[in-house]
BAVEX-567785 format. One record per residue (C-alpha): residue number from 0; x, y, z. Coordinates in pm, 1 decimal, padded with zeros to 6 digits, m for minus. Each point is the difference from the previous one (the first is absolute). Layout:
  nr       c1       c2       c3
 NUM        X        Y        Z
...
***
This chain:
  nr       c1       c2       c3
   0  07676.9  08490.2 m06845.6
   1 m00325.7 m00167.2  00055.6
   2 m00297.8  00200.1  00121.3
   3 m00059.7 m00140.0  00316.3
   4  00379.6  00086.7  00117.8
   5 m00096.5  00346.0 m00205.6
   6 m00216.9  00044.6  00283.9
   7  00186.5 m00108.0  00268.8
   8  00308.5  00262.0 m00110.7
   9 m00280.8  00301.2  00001.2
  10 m00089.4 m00115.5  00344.4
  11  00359.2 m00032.6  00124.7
  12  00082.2  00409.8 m00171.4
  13 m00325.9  00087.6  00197.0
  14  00125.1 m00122.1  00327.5
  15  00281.8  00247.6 m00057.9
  16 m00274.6  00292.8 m00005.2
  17 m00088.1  00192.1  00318.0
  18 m00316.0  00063.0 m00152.8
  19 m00148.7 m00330.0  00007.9
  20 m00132.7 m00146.5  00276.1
  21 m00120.4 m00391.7 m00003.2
  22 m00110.9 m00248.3 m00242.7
  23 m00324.8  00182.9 m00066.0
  24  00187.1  00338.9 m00086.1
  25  00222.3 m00171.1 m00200.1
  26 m00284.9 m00219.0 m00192.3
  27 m00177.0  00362.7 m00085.8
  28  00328.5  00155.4 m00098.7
  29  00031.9 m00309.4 m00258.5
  30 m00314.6 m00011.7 m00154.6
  31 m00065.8  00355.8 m00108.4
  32  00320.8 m00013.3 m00215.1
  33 m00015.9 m00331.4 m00106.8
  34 m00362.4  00101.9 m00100.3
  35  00111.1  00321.5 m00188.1
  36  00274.2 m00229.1 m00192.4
  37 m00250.4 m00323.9 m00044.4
  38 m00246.0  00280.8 m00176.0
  39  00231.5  00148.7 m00158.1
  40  00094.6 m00344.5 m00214.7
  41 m00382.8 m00058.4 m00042.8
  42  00001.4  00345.0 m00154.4
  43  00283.3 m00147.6 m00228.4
  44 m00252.6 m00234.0 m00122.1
  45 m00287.1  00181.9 m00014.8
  46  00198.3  00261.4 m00241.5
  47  00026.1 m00301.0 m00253.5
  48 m00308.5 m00093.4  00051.0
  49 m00214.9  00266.0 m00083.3
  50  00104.0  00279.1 m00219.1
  51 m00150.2  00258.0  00167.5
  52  00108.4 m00059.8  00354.4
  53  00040.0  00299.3  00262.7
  54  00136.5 m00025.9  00347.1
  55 m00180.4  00136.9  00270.8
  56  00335.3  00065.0  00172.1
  57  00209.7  00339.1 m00144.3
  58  00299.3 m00086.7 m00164.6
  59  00234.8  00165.9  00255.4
  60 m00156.1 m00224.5  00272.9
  61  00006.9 m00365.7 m00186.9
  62  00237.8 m00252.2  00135.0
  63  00176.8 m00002.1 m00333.0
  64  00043.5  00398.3  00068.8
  65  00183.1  00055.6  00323.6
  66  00065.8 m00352.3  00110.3
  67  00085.2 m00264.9 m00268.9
  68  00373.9  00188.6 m00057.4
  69  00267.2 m00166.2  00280.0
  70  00188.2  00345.5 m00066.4
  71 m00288.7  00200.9  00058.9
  72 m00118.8  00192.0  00264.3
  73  00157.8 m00096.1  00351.8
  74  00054.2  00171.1  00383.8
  75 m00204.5  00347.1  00093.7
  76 m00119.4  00025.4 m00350.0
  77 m00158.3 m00326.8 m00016.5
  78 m00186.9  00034.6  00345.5
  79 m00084.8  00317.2 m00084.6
  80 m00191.1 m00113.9 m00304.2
  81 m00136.6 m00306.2  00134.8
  82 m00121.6  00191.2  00315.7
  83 m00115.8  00355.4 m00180.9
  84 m00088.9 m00114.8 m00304.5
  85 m00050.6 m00354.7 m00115.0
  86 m00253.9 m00041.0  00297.1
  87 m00168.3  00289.9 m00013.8
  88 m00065.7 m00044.2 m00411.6
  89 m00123.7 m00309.4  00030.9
  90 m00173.6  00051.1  00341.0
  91 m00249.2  00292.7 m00179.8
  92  00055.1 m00198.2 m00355.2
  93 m00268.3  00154.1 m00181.7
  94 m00199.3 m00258.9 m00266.8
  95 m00012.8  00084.7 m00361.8
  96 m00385.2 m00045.6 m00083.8
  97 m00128.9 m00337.3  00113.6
  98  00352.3 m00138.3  00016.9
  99 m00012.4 m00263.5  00331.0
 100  00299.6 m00055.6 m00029.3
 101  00142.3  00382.2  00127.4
 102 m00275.7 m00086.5  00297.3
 103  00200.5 m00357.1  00081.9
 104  00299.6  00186.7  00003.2
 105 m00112.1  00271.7  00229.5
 106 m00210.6 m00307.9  00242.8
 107  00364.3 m00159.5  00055.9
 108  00179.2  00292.1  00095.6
 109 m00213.9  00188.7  00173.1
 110  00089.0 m00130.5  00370.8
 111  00404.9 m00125.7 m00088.0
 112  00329.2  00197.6  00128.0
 113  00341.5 m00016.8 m00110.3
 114  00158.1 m00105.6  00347.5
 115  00377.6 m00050.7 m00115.6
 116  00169.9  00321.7  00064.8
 117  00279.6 m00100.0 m00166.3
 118  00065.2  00118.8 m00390.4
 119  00272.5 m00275.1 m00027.0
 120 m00149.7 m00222.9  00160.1
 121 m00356.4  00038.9 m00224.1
 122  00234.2  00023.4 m00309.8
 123  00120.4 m00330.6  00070.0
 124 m00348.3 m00179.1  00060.1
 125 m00120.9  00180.1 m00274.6
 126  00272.4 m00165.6 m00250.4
 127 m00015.0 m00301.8  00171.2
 128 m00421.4 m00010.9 m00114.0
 129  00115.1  00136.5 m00353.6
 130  00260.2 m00272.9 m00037.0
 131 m00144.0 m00273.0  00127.9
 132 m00365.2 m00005.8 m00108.3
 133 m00168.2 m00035.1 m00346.1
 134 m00334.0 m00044.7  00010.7
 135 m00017.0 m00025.5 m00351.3
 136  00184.9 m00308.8 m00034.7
 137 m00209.5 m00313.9  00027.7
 138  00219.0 m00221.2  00233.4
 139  00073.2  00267.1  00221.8
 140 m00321.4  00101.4  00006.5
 141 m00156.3 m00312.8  00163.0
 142  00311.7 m00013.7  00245.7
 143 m00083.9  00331.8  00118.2
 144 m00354.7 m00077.5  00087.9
 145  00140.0 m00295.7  00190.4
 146  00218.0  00271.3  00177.2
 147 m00258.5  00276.7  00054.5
 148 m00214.8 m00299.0  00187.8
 149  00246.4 m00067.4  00230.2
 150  00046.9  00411.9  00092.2
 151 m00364.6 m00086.8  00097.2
 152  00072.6 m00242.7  00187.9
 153  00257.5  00218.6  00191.0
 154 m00246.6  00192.4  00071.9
 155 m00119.2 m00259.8  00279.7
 156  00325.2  00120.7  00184.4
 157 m00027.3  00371.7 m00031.4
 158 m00216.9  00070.1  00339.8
 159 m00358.7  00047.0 m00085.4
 160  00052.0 m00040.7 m00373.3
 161 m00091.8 m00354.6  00044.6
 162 m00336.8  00086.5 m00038.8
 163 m00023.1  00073.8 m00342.0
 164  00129.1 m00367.0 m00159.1
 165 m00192.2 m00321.6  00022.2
 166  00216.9 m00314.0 m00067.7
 167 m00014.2 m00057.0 m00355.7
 168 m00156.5 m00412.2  00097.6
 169 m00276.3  00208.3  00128.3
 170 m00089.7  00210.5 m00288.5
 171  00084.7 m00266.4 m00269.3
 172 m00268.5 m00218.2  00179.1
 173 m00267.5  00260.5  00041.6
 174  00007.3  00160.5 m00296.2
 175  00011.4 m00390.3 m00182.8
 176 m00327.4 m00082.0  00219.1
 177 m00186.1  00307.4 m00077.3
 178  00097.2 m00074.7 m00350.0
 179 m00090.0  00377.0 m00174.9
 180 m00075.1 m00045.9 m00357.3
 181  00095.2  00266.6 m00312.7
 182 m00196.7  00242.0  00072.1
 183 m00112.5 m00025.5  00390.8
 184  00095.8  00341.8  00176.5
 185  00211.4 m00081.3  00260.0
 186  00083.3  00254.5  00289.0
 187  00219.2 m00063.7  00288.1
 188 m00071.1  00346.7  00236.9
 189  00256.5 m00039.5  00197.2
 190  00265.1 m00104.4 m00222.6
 191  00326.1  00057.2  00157.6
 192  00289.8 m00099.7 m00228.4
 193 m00243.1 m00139.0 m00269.0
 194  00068.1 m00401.1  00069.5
 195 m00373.6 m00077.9 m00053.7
 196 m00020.7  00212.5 m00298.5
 197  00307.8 m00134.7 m00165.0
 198 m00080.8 m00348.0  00055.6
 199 m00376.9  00065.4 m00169.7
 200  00223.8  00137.6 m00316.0
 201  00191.3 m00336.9  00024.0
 202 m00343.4 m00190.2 m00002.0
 203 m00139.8  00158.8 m00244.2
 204  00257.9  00013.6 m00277.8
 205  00103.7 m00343.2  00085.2
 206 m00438.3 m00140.5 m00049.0
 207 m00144.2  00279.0 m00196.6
 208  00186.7  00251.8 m00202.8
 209  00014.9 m00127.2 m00326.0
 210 m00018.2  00310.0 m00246.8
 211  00159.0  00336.4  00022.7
 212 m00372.0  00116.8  00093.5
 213 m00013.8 m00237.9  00266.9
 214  00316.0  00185.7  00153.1
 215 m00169.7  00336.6 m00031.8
 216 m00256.0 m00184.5  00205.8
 217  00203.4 m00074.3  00287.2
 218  00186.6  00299.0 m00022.8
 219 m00360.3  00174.6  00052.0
 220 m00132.2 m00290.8  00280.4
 221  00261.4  00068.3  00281.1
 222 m00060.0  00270.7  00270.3
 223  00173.2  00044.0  00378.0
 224  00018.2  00274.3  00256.7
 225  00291.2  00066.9  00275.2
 226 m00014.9  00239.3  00258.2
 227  00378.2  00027.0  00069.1
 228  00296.5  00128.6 m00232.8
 229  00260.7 m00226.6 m00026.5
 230 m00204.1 m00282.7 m00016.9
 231 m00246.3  00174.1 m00277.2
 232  00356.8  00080.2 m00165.6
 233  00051.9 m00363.4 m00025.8
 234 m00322.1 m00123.2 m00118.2
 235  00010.0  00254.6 m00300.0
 236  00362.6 m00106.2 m00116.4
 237 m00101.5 m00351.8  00080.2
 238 m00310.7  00044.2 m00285.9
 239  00267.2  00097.9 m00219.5
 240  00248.5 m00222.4  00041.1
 241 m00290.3 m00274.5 m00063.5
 242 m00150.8  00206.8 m00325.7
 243 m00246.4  00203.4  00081.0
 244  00140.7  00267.0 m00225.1
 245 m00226.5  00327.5  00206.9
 246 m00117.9 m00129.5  00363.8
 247 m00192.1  00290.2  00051.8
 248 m00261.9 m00245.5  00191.7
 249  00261.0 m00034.3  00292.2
 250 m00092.1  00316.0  00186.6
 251  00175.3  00152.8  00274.1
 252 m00306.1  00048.9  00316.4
 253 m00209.7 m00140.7  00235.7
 254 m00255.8 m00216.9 m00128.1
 255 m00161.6  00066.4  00356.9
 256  00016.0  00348.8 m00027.0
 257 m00330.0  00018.4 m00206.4
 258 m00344.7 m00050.3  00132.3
 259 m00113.6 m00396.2 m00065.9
 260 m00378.7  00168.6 m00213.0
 261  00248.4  00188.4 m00201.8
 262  00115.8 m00321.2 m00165.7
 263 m00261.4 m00031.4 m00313.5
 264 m00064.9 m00288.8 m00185.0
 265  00198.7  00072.5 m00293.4
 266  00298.1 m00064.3  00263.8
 267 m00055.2 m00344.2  00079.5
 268  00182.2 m00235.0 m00085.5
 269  00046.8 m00383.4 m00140.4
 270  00290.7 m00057.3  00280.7
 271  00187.7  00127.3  00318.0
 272  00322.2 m00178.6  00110.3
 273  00141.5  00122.0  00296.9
 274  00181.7  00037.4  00341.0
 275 m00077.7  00317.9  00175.9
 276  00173.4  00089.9  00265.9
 277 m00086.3 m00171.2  00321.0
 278  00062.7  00135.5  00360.3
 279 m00010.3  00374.1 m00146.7
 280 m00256.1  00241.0  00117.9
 281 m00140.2  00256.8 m00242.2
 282  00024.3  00365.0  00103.4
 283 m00289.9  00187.3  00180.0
 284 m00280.8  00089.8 m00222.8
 285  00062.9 m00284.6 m00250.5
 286 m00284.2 m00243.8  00149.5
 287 m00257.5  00281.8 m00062.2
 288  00006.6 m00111.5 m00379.1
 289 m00168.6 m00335.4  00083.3
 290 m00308.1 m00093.8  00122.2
 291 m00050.9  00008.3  00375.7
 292 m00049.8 m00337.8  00050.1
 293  00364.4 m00043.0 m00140.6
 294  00198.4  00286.4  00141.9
 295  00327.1 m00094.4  00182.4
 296  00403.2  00164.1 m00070.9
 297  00084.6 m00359.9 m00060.7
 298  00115.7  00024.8 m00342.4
 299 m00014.2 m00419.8 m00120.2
 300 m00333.5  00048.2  00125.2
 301 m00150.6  00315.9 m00177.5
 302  00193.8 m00189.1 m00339.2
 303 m00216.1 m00257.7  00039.9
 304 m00329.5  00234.8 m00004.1
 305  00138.7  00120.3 m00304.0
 306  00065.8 m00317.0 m00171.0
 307 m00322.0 m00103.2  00073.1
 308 m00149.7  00307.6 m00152.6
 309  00236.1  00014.3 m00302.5
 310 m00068.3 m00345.5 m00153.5
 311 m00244.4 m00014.2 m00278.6
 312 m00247.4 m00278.0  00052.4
 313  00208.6 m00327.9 m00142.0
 314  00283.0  00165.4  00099.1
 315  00293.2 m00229.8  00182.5
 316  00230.9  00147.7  00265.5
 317  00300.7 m00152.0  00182.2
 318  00096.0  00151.6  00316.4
 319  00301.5 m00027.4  00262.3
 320 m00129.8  00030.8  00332.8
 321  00131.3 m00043.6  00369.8
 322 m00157.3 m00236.2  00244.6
 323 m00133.4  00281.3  00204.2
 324 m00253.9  00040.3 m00288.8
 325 m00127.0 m00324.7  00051.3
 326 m00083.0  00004.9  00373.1
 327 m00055.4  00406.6  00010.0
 328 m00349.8  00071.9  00173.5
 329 m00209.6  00336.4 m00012.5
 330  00042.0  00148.3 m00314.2
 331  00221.4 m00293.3 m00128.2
 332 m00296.7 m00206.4  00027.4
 333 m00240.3  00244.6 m00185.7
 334  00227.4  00006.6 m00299.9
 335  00019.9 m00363.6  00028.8
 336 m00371.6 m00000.2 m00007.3
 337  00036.3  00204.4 m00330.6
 338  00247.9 m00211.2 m00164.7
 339 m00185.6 m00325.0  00059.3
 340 m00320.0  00171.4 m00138.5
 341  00101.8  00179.0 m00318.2
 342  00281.7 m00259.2 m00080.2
 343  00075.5 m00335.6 m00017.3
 344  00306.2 m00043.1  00213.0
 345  00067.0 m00344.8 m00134.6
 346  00380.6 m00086.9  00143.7
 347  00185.2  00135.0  00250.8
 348  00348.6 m00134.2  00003.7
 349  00180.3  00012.1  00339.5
 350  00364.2  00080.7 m00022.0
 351  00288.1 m00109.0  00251.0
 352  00193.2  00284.8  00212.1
 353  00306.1  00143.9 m00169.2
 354 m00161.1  00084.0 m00370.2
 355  00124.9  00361.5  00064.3
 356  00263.7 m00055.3  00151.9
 357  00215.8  00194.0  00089.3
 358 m00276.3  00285.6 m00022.4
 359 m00253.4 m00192.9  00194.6
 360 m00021.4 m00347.4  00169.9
 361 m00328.2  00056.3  00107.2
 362 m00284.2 m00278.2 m00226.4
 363 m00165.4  00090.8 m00295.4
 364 m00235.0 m00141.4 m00221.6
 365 m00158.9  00034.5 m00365.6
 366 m00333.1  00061.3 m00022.4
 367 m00141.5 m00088.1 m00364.3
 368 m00369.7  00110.6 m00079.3
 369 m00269.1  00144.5 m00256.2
 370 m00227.7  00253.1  00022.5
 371 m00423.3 m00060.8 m00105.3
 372 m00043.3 m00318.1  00235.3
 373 m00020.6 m00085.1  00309.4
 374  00234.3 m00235.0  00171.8
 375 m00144.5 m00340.1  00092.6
 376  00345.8 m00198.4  00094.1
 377  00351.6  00089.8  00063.9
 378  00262.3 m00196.8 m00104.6
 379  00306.4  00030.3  00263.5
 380  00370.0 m00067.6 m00157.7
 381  00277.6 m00091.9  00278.1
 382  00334.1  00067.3 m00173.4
 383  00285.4 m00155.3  00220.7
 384  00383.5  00031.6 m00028.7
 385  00200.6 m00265.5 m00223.4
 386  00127.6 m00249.0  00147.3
 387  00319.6  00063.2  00222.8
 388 m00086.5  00419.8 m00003.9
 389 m00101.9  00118.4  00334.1
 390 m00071.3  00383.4 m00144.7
 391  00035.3  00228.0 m00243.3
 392  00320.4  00221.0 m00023.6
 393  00179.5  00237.8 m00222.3
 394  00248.8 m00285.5 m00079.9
 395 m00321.1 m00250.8 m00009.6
 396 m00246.5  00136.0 m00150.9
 397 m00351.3 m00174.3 m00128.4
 398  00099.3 m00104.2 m00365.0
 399 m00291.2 m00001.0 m00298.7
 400 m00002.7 m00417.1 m00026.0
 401 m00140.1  00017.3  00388.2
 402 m00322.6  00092.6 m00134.8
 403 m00051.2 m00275.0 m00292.3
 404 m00182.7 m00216.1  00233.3
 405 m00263.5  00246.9  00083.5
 406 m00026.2  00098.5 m00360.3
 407 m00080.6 m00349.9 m00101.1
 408 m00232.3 m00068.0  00280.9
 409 m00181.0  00345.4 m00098.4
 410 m00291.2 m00091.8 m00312.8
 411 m00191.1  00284.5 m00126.9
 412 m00218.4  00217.0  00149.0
 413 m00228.7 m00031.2 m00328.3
 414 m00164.7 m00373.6  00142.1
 415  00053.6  00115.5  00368.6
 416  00302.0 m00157.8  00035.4
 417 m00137.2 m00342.1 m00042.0
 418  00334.2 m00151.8  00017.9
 419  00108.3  00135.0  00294.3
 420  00009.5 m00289.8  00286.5
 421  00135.0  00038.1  00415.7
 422  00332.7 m00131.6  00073.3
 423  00227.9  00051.4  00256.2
 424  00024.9  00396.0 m00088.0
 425 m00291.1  00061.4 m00174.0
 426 m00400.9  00045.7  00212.0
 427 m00307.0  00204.4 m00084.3
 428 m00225.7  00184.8  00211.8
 429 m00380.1  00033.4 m00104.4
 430 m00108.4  00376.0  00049.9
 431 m00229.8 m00043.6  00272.3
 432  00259.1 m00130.7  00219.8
 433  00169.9  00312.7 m00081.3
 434 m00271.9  00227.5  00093.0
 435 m00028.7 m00186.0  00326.2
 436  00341.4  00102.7  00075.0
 437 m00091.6  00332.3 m00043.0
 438  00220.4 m00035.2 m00310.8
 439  00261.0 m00124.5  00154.0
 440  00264.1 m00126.5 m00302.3
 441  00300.4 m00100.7  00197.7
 442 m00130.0 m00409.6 m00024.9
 443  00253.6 m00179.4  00119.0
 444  00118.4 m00344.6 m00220.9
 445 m00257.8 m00258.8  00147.1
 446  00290.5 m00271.1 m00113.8
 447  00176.9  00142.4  00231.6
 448  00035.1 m00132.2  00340.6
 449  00021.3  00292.1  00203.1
 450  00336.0  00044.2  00176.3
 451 m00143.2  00188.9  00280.9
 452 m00317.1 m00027.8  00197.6
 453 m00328.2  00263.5  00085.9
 454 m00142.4 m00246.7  00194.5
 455 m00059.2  00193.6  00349.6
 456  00080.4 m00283.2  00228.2
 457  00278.8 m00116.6 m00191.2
 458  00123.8  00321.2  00038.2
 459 m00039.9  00071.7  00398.4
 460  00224.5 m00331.3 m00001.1
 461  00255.4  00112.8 m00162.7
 462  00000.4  00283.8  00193.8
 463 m00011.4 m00106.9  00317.1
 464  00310.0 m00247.0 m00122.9
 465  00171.1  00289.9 m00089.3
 466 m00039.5  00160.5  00337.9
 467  00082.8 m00344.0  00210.9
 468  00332.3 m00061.5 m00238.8
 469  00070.0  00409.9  00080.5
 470 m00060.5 m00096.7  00389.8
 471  00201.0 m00289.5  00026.2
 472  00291.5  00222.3 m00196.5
 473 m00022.8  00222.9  00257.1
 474 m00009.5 m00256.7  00301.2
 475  00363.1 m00142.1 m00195.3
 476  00127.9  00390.8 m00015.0
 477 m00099.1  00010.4  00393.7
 478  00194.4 m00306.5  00101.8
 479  00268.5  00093.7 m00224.0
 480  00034.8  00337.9  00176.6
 481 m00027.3 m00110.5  00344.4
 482  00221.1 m00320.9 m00053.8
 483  00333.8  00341.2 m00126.0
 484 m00140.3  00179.2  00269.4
 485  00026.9 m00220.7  00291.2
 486  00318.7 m00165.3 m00124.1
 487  00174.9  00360.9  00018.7
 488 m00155.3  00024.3  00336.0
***
C-alpha cells in the first residue's frame, strides 16, 4: 500500500471514532503518533550510529515498546495507557543532563490529546502507521515528505488552521530571493508549520553544504517560534522529517509575549522569513511590550516592530503582508516611518486575490528589505494570474513556474538592482513621494489604465445616471401597474 492511501485509510478508521471531531482534530490525532513512530526509526539510526546512544524516551514508552506489535495492546487497555500514561510521561519528560532532545519531546506534547475514544479503533490506526511507514527506507522516505506537505496543505480546509501554511510558490520564492548563506541565522517568529524554515534547509543544502561541518552549520543556523500546538507540533516533526536531527530552536510560545528591549543583540539575526498572522488581534496587555509609538492588538502589525528590531544591521527579511498594511494610517504609518528609515525596503511585490485561498481571499503582498539604510526607491512588482485563470482555488492553485518571470526580472540587491527596468508589471516609487503620502504603499500599477474613476465630476454623473435610469424604471413599473389595474377594472 502506498503511503499516501496509508493516510487516507487512517483518516477513513478515524471517521469511525466519536472522539474526533473535524479535519483539524483529526490532523493532531495523526501527527503525534506518526511523530512518536517517525522518531522512533531515527532512533534506529542513531543506535548505529553512535555507540553510545541513549534515548530520552523510557523504554516502556518508545513506539517500538507498546505500539510497533499489531497483537499488542488494544481496547480499554490501550486508551488507558495512551490517556494515563503515555501522555503524561512524555508530557513531564524529564531531560537527562543537557540532553535537547528529552526537551523536543516534552515541547511537542505538551498541548496534544488523544481524541479517539476508541481502543479498536486507535489499534487499527496505530498498525496502519506501523505497517505502512518506514522512514528509514530511502524511497519511502522522500514519498512521505511529499505526503506530509500535502497534510499541510489540508490544513487550508480545517477552519482556522489555514493560517499556519503559506503556499509552498510563496516560500520557495522568498526564501530563493533572500538567498541565506551557510551560516546566516535565520528565524521565522511566527513559524506555523515550518514552510519557511524547511525551504531555507532546502536552499542551503542544495548552494552551500558541502562538508559534514557545513551540515552541523545549518543544523545550528535555523530557529522559529509558534504560539499554537498543533501547528508547533507540525513544525517540529516537519524539522525532522527534513534532517534536523534535535530542533530544539522551534520553540513552542509567543514571540510577542516578551518585551521588544528584552531582545539583546546576541539575538539578532542574519534573516527572518515569514507570514504572521494577519487579521488577529493580540490579547490585552501584549502591546505594553512595545514602544508607545507602536502599541496596537493588531498582531501582523506588532510582528513587524519586531522584525524591524530583530534584524542585525545587513540583515535581509521577507515578509507576507495584507493590503491593509499598505494603506493603514496612525500607527501603521509610524511603523512605516520606521521601516523606511532603518531599512531599505527595496521591492514590494503585489500579489493577486486568492493566494490563500481557501483561508483568505483577501490581497497580500511580499515585502523584501534590509536593515542599516535608508530606503531611497521602491520597486513595486504586479504579479497577475496566467493566462486563462481568473483566481486562485484549492483545485487551482498558484504553481512555482508562475514566479520565474519575476525571478529573472529581479538582479541583485548588491549593485542596487541595476538591472531592474519598468514594464507592464513592474514601477518604482522614489521615497519622497512616499513620505508625501504619508507613507502611503498601496501605489497602484501606473501601466495600468484605471478601470474606475475618482474624478468628482465624473462621478456626480454617474450618479445622477444611476438615479434617472432608477426613475424611469420606476415610471415603466407605474404604467405597468396601472395598465393590470385598470384592465381588471
Amino acid at each position: 500500500m502506498s503511503i499516501s492511501s496509508t493516510i487516507k485509510s487512517i483518516q477513513d478508521i478515524m471517521r469511525k471514532d466519536v472522539g474526533v471531531d473535524g479535519d483539524a482534530q483529526r490532523l493532531s490525532q495523526l501527527v503525534w503518533m506518526l511523530f512518536l513512530k517517525i522518531y522512533d526509526d531515527k532512533e534506529q539510526e542513531w543506535e548505529l550510529m553512535q555507540d553510545d546512544y541513549q534515548s530520552p524516551i523510557p523504554e516502556k514508552y518508545r513506539w517500538r515498546t507498546w505500539a510497533a506489535n499489531p497483537e499488542g495492546m488494544t481496547g480499554d487497555t490501550l486508551k488507558d495507557f495512551v490517556d494515563n500514561d503515555l501522555f503524561p510521561a512524555l508530557q513531564t519528560l524529564v531531560p537527562k543532563g543537557e540532553d535537547a532532545r528529552a526537551f523536543v519531546i516534552k515541547s511537542v506534547f505538551e498541548d496534544a490529546y488523544n481524541y479517539m475514544k476508541s481502543g479498536q479503533l486507535l489499534r487499527q490506526v496505530i498498525n496502519k502507521i506501523q505497517e505502512g511507514i518506514d522512514f528509514n527506507k530511502a524511497q519511502e522516505r522522500h514519498l512521505f515528505g511529499d505526503m506530509y506537505e500535502q497534510l499541510l496543505r489540508d490544513l487550508q480546509n480545517a477552519g482556522n488552521a489555514g493560517e499556519f501554511y503559506t503556499p509552498r510558490p510563496i516560500t520557495e520564492f522568498m526564501v530563493r530571493m533572500v538567498d541565506p548563506k551557510l551560516d546566516d541565522r535565520v528565524l521565522d517568529p511566527a513559524c506555523g508549520t515550518g514552510g519557511f524554515l524547511t525551504c531555507t534547509i532546502e536552499h542551503k543544502r542544495a548552494r552551500y553544504v558541502k562538508t559534514a561541518e557545513d551540515e552541523q552549520t545549518l543544523q545550528q543556523s535555523i530557529a522559529g517560534v509558534e504560539k499554537k500546538p498543533l501547528p508547533h507540533m507540525l513544525a517540529t516533526t516537519n524539522m525532522i522529517l527534513h534532517g534536523i536531527e534535535v530542533p530544539f530552536n522551534i520553540r513552542h510560545d509567543n514571540t510577542l509575549a516578551r518585551p521588544l528591549i528584552s531582545w539583546g543583540p546576541r539575538e539578532r539575526v542574519d534573516v527572518i522569513v515569514t507570514n504572521p498572522p494577519f487579521g488577529g488581534m493580540e490579547e490585552d496587555g501584549i502591546e505594553t511590550n512595545f514602544p508607545a509609538a507602536f502599541r496596537t492588538r493588531e498582531t501582523a502589525d506588532l510582528f513587524m516592530a519586531l522584525i524591524i528590531h530583530l534584524l542585525k544591521d545587513g540583515g535581509r527579511a521577507a515578509v507576507v503582508l495584507p493590503d491593509g498594511f499598505l494603506f493603514g494610517e496612525g500607527m501603521k504609518s509610524r511603523l512605516k516611518e520606521d521601516l523606511l528609515t532603518k531599512c531599505n525596503l527595496h521591492t514590494i511585490v503585489r500579489l493577486p486575490n486568492g493566494v490563500f485561498n481557501p483561508y483568505t481571499g483577501i490581497k497580500t503582498n511580499l515585502l523584501f528589505f534590509t536593515k542599516g539604510k535608508a530606503t531611497e526607491q521602491i520597486w513595486f512588482y504586479e504579479h497577475q494570474y496566467p493566462e486563462g485563470v481568473k483566481n486562485y482555488s484549492k483545485t487551482r492553485p498558484m504553481k512555482v513556474e508562475e514566479l520565474e518571470g519575476l525571478a529573472a526580472w529581479w538582479g541583485s540587491e548588491s549593485d542596487g538592482f541595476a538591472s531592474r527596468t519598468e514594464h507592464a508589471q513592474a514601477w518604482k516609487v522614489s521615497v519622497d513621494d512616499i513620505r508625501a503620502r504619508n507613507f502611503n504603499l498601496d501605489c497602484k500599477n501606473p501601466h495600468v489604465v484605471a478601470t474606475q474613476s475618482h474624478c468628482p465630476d465624473e462621478l456626480l454623473a454617474q450618479y445622477q445616471q444611476q438615479q434617472a435610469d432608477i426613475q424611469q424604471l420606476r415610471d415603466q413599473l407605474k404604467a405597468i401597474l396601472a395598465a393590470a389595474l385598470s384592465g381588471k377594472e
